[in-house]
N, C-alpha and C positions, 0 to 999 in steps of 0.2 A: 898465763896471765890471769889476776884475780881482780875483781874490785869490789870493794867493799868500800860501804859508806852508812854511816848512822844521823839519826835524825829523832830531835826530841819535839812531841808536838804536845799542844795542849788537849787536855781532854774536853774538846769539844766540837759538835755536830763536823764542823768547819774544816776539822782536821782528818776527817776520814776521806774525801774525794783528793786532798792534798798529798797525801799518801800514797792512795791507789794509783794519782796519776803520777807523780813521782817515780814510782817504783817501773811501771809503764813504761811511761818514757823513756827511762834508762835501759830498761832491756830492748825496748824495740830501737833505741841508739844504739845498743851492741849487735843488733841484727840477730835476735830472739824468732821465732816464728810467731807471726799472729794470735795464731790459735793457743800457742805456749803463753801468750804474753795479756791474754783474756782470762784464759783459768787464773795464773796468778794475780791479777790483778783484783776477782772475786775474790778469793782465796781472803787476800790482806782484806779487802774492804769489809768480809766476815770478822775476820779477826781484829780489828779495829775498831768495830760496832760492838762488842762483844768486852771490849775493854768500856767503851762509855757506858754500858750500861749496867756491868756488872762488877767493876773492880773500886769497890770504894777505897778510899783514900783519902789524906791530908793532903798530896802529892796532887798539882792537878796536871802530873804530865805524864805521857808514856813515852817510851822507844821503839822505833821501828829501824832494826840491822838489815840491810841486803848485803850480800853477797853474791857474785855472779861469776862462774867460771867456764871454760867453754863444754863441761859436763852438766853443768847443774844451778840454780835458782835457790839462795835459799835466805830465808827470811824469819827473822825474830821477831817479833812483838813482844816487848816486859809493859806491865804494869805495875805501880806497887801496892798493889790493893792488898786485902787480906787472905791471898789464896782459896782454892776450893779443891775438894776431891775428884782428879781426873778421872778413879775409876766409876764415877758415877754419871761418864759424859753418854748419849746417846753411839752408837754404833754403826756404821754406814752398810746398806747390803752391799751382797759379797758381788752383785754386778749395777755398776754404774747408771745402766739402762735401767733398770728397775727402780730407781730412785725418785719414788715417788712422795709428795710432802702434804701432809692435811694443812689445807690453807688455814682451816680453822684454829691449829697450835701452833704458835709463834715462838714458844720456846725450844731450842736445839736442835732447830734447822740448818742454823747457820755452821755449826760443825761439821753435823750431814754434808752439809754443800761442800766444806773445804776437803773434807775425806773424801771426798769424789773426784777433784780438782787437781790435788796434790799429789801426788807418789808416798811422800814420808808426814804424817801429822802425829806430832809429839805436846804436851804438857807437863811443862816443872809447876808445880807450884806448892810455897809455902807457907801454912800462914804468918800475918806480919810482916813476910816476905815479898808477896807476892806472887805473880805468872807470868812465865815465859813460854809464847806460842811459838813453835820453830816449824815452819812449813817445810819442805822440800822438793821440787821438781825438776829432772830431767829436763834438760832443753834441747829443742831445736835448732838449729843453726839455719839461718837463709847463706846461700850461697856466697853474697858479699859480707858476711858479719866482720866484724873489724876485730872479735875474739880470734879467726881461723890467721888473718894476716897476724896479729900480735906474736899469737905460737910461731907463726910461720919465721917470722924477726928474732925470735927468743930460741929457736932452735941451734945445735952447733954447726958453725962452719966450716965446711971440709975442703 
């Protein structure tokens, strides 16, 4: 069983906790693990602060895709701003724990954080185009999630 659901919000401040909690909601309604369903929820709210402040545009609105299946979390954010050079993003070290952020720079933190967060962090972007953030993580299952019964109902009859 999959669900997917898309949502267009406006670009602004107002739209970013709408989102995270959104997205939240629905995987801890699928019976997500806590701890799975916190990183995600930074994750998006990085990347949806990261669309207000940098994707200009005529467009004042973005998309936010989820996707939930009982392996995995995964989530897009497009903009249609004017794209930027992915290979020039900041790089996350190679252990978690050591992820340490000078308070003093405010600029491409927020990727660090989701590189940490995430299992898979990818960017399309093109200019006049736009960007498309596509997160990815691995989830947990709690014991009652309504993912394991759905498989369990969609499996074959013998």
């Amino acid at each position: 069983m999959k669900f997917v659901f898309a949502i267009n919000l406006p670009r602004d401040a107002s739209s970013v906790p709408f989102a995270r909690n959104i997205v939240g909601s629905t995987m801890s309604q699928l019976g997500i693990d806590p701890d799975c369903v916190h990183d995600v929820k930074v994750a998006v709210t990085e990347a949806c602060t990261n669309v207000l402040k940098h994707a200009q545009s005529a467009l004042e609105e973005y998309e936010v895709e989820l996707t939930i299946d009982r392996d995995r979390v995964s989530i897009r954010i497009k903009d249609a701003g004017g794209g930027f050079d992915p290979a020039s993003l900041a790089e996350a070290p190679d252990d978690a724990q050591d992820l340490q952020l000078d308070t003093t720079e405010e600029s491409g933190r927020g990727i660090i954080l989701m590189r940490a967060l995430v299992d898979d962090l990818e960017f399309t972007s093109e200019p006049e185009a736009g960007t498309i953030v596509h997160l990815t993580k691995t989830v947990v299952l709690t014991e009652d999630s309504p993912l394991t019964r759905f498989d369990r109902a969609d499996a074959p009859r013998v």
